[in-house]
N, CA, C and O atoms as a CHARMM CRD file, in Angstrom:
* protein
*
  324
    1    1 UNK  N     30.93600 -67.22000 -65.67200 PROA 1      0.00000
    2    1 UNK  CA    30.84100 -68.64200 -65.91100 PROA 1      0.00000
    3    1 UNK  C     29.92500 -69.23000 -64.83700 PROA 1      0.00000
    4    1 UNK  O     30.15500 -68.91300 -63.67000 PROA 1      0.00000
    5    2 UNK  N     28.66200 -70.25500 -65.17900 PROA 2      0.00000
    6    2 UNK  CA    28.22900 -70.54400 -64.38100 PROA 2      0.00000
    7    2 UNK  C     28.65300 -71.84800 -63.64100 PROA 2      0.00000
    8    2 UNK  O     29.54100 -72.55200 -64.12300 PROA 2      0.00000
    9    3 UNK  N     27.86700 -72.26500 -62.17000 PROA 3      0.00000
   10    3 UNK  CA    28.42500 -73.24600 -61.67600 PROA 3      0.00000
   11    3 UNK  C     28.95500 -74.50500 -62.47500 PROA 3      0.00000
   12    3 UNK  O     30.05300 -75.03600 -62.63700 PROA 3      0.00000
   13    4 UNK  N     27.69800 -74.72600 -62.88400 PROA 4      0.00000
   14    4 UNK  CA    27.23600 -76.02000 -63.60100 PROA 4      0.00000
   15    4 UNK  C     28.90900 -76.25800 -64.57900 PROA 4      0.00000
   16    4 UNK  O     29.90400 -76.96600 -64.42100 PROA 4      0.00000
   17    5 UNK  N     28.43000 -75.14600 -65.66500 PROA 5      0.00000
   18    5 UNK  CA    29.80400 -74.83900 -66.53100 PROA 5      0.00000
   19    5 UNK  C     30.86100 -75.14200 -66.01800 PROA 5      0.00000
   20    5 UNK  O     31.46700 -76.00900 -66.64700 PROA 5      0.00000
   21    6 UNK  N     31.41100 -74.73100 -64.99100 PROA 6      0.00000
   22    6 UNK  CA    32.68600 -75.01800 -64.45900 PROA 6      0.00000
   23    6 UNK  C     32.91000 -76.37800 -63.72900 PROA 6      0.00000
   24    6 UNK  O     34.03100 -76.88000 -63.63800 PROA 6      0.00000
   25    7 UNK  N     31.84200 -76.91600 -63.24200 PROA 7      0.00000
   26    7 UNK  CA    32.32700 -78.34100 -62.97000 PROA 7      0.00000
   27    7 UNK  C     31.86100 -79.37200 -64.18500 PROA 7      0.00000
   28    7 UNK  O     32.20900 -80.54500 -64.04900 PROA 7      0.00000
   29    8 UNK  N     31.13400 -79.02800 -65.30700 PROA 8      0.00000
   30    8 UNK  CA    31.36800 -79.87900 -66.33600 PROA 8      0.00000
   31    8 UNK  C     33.18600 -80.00200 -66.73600 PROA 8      0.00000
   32    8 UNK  O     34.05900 -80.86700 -66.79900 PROA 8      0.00000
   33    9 UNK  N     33.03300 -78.61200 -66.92300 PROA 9      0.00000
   34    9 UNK  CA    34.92100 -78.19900 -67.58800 PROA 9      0.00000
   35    9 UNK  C     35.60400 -78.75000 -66.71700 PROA 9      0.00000
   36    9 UNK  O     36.17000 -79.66900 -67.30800 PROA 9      0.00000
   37   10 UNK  N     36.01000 -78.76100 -65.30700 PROA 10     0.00000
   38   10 UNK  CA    36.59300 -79.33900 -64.36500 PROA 10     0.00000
   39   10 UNK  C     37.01200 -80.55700 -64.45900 PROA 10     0.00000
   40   10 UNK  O     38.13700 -81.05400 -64.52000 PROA 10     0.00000
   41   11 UNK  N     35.80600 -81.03400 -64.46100 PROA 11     0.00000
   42   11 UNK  CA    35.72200 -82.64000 -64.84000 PROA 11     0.00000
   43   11 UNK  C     36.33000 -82.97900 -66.13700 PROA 11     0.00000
   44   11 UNK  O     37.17100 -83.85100 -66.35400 PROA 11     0.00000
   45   12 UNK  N     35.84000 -82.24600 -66.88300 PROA 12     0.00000
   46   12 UNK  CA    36.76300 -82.85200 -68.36400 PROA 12     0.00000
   47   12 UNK  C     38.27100 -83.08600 -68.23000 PROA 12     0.00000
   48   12 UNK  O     38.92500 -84.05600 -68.61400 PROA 12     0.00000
   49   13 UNK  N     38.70100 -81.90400 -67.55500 PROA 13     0.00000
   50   13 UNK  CA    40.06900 -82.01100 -67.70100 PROA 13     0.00000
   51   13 UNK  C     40.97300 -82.14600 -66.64800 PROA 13     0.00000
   52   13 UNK  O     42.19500 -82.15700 -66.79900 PROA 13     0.00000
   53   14 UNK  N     40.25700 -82.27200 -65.33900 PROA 14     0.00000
   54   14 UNK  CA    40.80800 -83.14900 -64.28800 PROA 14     0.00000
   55   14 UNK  C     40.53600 -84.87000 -64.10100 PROA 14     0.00000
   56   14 UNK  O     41.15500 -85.77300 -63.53700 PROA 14     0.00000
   57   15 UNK  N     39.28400 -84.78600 -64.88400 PROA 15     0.00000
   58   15 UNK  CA    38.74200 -86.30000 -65.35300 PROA 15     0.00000
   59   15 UNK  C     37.92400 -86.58700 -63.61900 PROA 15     0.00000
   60   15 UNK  O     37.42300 -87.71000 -63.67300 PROA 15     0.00000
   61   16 UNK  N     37.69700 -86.03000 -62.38500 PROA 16     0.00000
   62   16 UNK  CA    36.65000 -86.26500 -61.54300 PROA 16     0.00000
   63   16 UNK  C     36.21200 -84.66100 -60.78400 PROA 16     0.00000
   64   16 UNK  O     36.95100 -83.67600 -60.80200 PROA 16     0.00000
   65   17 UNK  N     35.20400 -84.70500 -60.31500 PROA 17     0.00000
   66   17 UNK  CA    34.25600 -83.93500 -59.56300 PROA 17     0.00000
   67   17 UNK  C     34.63500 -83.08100 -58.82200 PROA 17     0.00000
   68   17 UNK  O     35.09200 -83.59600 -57.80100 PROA 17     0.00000
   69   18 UNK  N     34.70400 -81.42800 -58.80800 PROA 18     0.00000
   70   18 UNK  CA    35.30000 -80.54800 -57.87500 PROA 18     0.00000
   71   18 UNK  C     35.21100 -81.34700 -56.73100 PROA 18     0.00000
   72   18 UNK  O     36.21200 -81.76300 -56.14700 PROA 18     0.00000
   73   19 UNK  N     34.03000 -81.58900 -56.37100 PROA 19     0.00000
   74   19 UNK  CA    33.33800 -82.58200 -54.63800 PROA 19     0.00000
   75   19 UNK  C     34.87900 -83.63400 -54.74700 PROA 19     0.00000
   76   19 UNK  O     35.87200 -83.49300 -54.03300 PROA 19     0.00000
   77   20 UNK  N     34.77800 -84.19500 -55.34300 PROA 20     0.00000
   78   20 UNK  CA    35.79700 -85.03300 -55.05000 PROA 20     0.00000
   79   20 UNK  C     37.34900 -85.15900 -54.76100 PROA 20     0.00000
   80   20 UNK  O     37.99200 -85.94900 -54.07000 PROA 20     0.00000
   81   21 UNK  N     37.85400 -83.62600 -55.88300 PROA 21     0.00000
   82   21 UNK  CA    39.14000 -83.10300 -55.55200 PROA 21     0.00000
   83   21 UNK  C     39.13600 -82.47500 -54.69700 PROA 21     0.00000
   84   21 UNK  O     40.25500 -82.07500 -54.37300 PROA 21     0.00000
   85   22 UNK  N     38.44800 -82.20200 -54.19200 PROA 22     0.00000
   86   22 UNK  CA    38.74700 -81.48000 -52.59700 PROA 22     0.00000
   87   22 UNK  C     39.04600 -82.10700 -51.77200 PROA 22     0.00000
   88   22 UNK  O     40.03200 -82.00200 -51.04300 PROA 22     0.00000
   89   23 UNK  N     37.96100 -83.09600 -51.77500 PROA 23     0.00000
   90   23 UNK  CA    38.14100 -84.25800 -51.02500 PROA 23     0.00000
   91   23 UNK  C     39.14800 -85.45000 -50.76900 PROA 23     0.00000
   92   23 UNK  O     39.43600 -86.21800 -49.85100 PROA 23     0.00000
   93   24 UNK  N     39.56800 -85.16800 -52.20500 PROA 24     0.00000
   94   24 UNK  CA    40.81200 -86.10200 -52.23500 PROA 24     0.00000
   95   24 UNK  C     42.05300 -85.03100 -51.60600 PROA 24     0.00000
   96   24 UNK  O     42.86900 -85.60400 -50.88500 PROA 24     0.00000
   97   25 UNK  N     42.24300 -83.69300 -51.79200 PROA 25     0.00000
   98   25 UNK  CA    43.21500 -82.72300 -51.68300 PROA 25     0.00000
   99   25 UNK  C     43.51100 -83.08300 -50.01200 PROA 25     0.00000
  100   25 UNK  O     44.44100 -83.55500 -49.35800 PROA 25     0.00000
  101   26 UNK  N     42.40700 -82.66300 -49.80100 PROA 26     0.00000
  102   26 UNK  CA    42.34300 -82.66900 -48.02900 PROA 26     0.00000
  103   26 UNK  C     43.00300 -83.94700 -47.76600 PROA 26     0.00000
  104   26 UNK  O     44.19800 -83.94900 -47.47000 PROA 26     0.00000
  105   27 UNK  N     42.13800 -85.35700 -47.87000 PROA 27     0.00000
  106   27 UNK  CA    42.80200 -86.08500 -47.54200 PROA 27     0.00000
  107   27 UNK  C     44.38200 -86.83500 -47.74400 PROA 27     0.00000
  108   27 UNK  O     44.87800 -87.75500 -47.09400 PROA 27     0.00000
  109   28 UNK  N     44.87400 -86.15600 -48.76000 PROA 28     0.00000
  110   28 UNK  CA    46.46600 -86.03900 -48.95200 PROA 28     0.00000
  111   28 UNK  C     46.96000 -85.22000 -47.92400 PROA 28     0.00000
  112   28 UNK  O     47.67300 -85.73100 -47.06000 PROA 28     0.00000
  113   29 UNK  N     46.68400 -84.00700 -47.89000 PROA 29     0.00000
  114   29 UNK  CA    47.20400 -83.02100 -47.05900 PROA 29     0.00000
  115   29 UNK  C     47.11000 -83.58300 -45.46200 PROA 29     0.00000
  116   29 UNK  O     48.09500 -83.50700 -44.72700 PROA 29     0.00000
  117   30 UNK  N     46.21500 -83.98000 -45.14300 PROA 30     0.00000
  118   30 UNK  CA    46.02100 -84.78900 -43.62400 PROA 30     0.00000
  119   30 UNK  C     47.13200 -86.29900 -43.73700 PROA 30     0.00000
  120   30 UNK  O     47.67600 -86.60600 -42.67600 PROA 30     0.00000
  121   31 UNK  N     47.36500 -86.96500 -44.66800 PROA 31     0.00000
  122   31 UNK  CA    47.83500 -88.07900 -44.62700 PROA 31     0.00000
  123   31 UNK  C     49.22400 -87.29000 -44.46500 PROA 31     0.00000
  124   31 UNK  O     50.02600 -87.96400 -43.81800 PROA 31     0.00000
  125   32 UNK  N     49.65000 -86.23500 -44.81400 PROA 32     0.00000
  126   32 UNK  CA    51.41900 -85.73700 -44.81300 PROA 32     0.00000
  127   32 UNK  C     51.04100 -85.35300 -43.78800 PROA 32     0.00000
  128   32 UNK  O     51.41500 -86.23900 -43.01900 PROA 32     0.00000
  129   33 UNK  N     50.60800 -84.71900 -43.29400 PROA 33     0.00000
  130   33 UNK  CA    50.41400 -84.03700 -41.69900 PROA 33     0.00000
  131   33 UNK  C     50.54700 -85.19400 -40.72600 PROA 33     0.00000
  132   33 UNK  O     51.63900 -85.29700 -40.16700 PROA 33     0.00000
  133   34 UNK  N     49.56000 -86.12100 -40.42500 PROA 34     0.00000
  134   34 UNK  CA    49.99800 -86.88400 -40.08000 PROA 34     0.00000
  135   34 UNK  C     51.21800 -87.60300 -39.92700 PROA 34     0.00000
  136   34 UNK  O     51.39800 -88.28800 -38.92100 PROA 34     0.00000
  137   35 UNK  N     52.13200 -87.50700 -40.88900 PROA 35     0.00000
  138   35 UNK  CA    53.26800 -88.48700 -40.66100 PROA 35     0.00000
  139   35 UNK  C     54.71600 -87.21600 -40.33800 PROA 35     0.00000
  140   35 UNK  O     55.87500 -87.47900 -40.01800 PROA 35     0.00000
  141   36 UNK  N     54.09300 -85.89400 -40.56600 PROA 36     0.00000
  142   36 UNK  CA    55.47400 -84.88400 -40.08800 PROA 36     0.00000
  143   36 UNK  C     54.58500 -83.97700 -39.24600 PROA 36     0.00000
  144   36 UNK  O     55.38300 -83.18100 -38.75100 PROA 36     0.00000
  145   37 UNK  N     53.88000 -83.79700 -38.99900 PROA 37     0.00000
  146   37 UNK  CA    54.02100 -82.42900 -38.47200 PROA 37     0.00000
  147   37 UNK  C     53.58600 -82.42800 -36.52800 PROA 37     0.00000
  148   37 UNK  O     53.43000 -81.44800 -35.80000 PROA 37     0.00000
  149   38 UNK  N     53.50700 -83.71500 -36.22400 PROA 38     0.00000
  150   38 UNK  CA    53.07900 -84.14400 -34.96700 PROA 38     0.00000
  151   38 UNK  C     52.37800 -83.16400 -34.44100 PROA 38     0.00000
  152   38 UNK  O     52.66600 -82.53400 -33.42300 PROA 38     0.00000
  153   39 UNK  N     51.22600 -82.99200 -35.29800 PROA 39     0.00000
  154   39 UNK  CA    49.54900 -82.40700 -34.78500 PROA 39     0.00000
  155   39 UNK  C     48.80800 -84.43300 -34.62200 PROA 39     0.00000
  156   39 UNK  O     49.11800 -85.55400 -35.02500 PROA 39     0.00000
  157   40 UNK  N     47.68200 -83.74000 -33.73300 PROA 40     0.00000
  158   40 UNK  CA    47.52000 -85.58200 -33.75700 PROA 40     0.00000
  159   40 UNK  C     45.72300 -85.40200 -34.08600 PROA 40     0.00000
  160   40 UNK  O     45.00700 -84.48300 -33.68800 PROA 40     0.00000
  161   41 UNK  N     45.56300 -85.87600 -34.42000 PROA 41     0.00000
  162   41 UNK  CA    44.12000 -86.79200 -35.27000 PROA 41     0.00000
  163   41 UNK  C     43.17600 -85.31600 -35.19600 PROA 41     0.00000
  164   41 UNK  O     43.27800 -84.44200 -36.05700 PROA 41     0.00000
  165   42 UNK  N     42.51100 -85.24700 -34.34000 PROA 42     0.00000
  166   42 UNK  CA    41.48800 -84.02000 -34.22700 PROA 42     0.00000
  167   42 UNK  C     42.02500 -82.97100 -34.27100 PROA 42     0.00000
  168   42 UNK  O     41.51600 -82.10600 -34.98400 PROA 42     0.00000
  169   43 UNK  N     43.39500 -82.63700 -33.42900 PROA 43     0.00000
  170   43 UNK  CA    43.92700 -81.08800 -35.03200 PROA 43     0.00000
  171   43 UNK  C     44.12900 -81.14300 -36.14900 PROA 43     0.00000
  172   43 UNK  O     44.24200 -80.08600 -36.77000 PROA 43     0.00000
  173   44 UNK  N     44.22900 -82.19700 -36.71100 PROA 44     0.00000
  174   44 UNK  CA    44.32100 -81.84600 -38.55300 PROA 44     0.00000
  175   44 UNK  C     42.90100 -82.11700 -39.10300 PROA 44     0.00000
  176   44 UNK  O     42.59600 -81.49600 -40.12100 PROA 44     0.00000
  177   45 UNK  N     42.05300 -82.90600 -38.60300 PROA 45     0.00000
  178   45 UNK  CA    40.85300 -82.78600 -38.48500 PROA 45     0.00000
  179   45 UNK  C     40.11400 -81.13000 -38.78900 PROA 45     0.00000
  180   45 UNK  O     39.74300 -80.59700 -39.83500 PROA 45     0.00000
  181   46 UNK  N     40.11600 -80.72000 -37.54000 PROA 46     0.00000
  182   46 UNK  CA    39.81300 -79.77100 -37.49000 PROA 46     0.00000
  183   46 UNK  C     40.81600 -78.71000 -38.06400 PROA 46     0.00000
  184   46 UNK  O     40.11800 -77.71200 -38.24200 PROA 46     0.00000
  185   47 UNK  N     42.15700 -78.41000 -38.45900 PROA 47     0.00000
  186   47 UNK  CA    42.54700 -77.81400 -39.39300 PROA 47     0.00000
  187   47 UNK  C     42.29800 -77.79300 -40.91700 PROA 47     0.00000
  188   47 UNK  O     42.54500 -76.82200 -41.63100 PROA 47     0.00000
  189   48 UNK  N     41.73600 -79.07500 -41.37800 PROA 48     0.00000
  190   48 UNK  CA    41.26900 -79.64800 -42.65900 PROA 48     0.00000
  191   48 UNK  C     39.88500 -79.21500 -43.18000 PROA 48     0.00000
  192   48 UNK  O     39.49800 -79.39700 -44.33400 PROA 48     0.00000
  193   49 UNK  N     38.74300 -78.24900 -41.58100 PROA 49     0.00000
  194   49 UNK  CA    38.00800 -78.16800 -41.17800 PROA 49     0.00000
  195   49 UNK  C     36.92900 -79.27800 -41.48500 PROA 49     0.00000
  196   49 UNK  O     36.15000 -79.36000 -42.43400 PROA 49     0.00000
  197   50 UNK  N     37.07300 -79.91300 -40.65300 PROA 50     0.00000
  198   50 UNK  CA    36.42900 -81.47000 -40.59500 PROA 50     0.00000
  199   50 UNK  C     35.40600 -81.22000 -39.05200 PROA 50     0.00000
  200   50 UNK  O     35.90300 -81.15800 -37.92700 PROA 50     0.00000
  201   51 UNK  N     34.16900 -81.12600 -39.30400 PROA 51     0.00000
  202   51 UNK  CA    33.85500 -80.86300 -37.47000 PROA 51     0.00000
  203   51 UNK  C     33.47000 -82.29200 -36.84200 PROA 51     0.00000
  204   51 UNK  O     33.05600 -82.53400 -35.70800 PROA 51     0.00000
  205   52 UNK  N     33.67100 -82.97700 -37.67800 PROA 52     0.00000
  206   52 UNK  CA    33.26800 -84.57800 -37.27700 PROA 52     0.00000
  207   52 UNK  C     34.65400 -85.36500 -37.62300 PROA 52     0.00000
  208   52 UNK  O     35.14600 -85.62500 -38.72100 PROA 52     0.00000
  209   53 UNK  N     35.25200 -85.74300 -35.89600 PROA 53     0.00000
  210   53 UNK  CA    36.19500 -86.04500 -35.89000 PROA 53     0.00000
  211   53 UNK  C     36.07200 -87.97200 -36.77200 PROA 53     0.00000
  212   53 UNK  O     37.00700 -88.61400 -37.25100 PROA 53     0.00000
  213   54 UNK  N     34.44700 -88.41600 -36.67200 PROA 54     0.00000
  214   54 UNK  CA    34.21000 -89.86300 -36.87300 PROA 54     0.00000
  215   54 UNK  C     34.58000 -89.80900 -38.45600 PROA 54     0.00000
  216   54 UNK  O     35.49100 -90.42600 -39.00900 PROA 54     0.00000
  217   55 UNK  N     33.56200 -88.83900 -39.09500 PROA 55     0.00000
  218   55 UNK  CA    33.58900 -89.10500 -40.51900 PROA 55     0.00000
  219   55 UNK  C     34.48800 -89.03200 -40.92900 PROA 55     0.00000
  220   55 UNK  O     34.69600 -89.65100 -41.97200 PROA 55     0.00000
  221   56 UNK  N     35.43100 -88.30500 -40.39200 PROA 56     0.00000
  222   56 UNK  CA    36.70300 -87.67700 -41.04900 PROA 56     0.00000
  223   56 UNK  C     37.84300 -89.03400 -41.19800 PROA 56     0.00000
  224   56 UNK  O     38.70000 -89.24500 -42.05700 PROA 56     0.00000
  225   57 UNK  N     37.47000 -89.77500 -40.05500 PROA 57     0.00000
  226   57 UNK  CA    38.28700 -90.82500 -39.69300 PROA 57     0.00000
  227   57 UNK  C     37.66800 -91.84300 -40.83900 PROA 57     0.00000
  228   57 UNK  O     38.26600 -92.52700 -41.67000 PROA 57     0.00000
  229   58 UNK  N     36.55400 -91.72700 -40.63700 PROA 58     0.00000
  230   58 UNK  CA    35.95600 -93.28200 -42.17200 PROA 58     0.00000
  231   58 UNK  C     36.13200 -92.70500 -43.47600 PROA 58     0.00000
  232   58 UNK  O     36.36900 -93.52300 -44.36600 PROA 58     0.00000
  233   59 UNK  N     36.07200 -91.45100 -43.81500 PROA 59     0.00000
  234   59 UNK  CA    36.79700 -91.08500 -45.18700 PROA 59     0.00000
  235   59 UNK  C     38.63000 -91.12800 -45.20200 PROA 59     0.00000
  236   59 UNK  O     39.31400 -91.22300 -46.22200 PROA 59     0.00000
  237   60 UNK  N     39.02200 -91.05200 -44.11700 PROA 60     0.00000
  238   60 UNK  CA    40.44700 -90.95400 -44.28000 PROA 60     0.00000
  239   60 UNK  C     40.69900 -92.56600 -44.62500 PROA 60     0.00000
  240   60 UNK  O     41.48600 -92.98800 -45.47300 PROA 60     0.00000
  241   61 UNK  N     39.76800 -93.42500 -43.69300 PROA 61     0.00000
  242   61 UNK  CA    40.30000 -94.81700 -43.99600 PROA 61     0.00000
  243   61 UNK  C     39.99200 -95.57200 -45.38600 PROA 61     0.00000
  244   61 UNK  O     40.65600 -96.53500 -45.77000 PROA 61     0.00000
  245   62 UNK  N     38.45900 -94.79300 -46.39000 PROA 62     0.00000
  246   62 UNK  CA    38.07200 -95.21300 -47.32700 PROA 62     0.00000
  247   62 UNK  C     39.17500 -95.03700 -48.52000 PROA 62     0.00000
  248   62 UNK  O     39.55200 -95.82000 -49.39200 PROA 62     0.00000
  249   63 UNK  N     39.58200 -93.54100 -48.17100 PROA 63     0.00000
  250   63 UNK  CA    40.89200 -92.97600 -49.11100 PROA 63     0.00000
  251   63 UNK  C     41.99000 -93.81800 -49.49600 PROA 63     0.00000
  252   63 UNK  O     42.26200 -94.34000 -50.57700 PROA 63     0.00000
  253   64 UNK  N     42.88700 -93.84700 -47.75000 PROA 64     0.00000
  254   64 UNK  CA    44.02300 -94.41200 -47.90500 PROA 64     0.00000
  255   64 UNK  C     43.88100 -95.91500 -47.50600 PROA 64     0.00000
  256   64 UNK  O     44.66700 -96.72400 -47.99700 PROA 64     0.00000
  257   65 UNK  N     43.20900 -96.19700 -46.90300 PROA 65     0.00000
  258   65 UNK  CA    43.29500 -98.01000 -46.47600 PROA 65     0.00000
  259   65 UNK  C     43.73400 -97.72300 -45.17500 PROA 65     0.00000
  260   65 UNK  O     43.22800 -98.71800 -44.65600 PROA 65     0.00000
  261   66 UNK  N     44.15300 -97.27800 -44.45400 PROA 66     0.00000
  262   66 UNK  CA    44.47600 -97.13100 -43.36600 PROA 66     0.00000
  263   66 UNK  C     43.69100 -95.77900 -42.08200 PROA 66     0.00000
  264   66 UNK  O     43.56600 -94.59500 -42.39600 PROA 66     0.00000
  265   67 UNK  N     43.24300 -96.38700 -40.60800 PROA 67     0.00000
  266   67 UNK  CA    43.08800 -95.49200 -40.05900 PROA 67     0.00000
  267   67 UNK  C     44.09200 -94.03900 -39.86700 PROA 67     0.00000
  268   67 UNK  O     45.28800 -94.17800 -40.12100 PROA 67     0.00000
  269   68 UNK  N     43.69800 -92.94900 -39.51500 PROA 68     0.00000
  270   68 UNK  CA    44.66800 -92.01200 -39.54300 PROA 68     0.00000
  271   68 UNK  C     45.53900 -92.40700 -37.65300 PROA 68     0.00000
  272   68 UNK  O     46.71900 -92.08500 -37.51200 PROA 68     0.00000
  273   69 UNK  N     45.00800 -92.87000 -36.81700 PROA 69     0.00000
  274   69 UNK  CA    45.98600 -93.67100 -36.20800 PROA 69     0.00000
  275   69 UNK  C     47.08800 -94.21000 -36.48800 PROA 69     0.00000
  276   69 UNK  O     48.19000 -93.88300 -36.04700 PROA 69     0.00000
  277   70 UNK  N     46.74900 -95.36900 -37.50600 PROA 70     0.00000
  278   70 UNK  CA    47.61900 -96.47200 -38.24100 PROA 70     0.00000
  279   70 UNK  C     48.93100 -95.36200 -38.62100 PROA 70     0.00000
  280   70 UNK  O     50.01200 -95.24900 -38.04300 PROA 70     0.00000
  281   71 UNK  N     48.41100 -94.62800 -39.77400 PROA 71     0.00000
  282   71 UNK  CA    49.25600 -93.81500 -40.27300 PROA 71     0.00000
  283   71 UNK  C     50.43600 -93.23000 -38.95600 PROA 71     0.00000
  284   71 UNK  O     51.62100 -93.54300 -38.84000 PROA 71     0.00000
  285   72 UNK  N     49.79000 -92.49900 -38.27100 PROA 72     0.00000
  286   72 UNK  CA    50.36000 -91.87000 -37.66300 PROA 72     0.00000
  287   72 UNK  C     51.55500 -92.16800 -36.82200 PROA 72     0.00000
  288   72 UNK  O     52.51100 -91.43400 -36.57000 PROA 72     0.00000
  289   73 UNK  N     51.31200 -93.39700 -36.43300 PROA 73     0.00000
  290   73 UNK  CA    51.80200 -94.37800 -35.55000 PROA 73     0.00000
  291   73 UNK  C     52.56700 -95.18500 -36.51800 PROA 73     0.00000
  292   73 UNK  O     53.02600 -96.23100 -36.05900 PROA 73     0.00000
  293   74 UNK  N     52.84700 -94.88200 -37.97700 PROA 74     0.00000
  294   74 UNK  CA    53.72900 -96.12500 -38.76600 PROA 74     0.00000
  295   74 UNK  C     55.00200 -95.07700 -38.92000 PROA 74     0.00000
  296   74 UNK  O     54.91700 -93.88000 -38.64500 PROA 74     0.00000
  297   75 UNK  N     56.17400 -95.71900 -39.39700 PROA 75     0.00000
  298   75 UNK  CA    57.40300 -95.21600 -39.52400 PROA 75     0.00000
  299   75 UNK  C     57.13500 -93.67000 -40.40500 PROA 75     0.00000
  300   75 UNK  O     56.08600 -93.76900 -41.04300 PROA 75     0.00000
  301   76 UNK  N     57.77400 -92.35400 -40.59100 PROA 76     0.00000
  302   76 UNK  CA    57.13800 -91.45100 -41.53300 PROA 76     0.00000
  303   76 UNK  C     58.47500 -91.68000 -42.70200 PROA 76     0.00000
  304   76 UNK  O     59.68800 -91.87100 -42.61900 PROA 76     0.00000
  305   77 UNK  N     57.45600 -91.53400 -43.81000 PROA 77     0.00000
  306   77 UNK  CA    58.86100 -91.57600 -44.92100 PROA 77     0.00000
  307   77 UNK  C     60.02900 -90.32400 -44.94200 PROA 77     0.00000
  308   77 UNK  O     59.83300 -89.24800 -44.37700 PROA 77     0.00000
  309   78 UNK  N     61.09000 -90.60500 -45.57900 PROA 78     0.00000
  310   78 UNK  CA    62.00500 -90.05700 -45.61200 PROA 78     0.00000
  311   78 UNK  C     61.96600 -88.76700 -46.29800 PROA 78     0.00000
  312   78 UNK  O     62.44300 -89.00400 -47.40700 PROA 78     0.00000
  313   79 UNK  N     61.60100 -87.31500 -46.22600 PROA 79     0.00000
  314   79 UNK  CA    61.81400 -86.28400 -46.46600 PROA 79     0.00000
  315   79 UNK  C     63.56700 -85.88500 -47.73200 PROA 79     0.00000
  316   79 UNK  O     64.76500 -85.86700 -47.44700 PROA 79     0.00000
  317   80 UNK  N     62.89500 -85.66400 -48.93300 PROA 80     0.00000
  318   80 UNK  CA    63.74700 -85.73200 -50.06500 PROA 80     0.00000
  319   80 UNK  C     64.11500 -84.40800 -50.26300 PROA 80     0.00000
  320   80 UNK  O     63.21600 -83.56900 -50.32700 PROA 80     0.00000
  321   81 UNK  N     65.81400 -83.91100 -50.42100 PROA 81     0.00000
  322   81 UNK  CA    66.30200 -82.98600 -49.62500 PROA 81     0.00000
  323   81 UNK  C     67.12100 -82.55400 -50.80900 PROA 81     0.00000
  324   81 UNK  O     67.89600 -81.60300 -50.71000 PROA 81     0.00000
């Protein structure tokens, strides 16, 4: 299957852009990290492999509305058990 092929198909039936589900993946995965796993800003960064601690920070804020500071530093939700 070629590239092309697979992110047409992708798209059909995820309805947006491999580029973008990744992008969105990561930045979920950093927003839970952030609020449990008390790694702080530039290790999940760089676990997310992000080598730009800036961009990482203006896509995290474009994502969620909030700096990954903000986040980090707000109450963490309640873990469903």
């Amino acid at each position: 299957m070629s590239k092309r092929y697979f992110a047409k198909r992708f798209k059909q039936f995820i309805g947006r852009s491999v580029k973008q589900f990744i992008i969105e993946s990561k930045l979920e995965r950093a927003d839970y990290l952030l609020r449990h796993s008390g790694m702080n800003v530039s290790e999940i960064a760089e676990a997310l492999e992000y080598n730009d601690i800036y961009f990482f920070s203006r896509q995290f804020k474009k994502h969620v509305g909030r700096t990954p500071s903000e986040v980090q530093n707000s109450q963490p939700f309640p873990v469903d058990r």
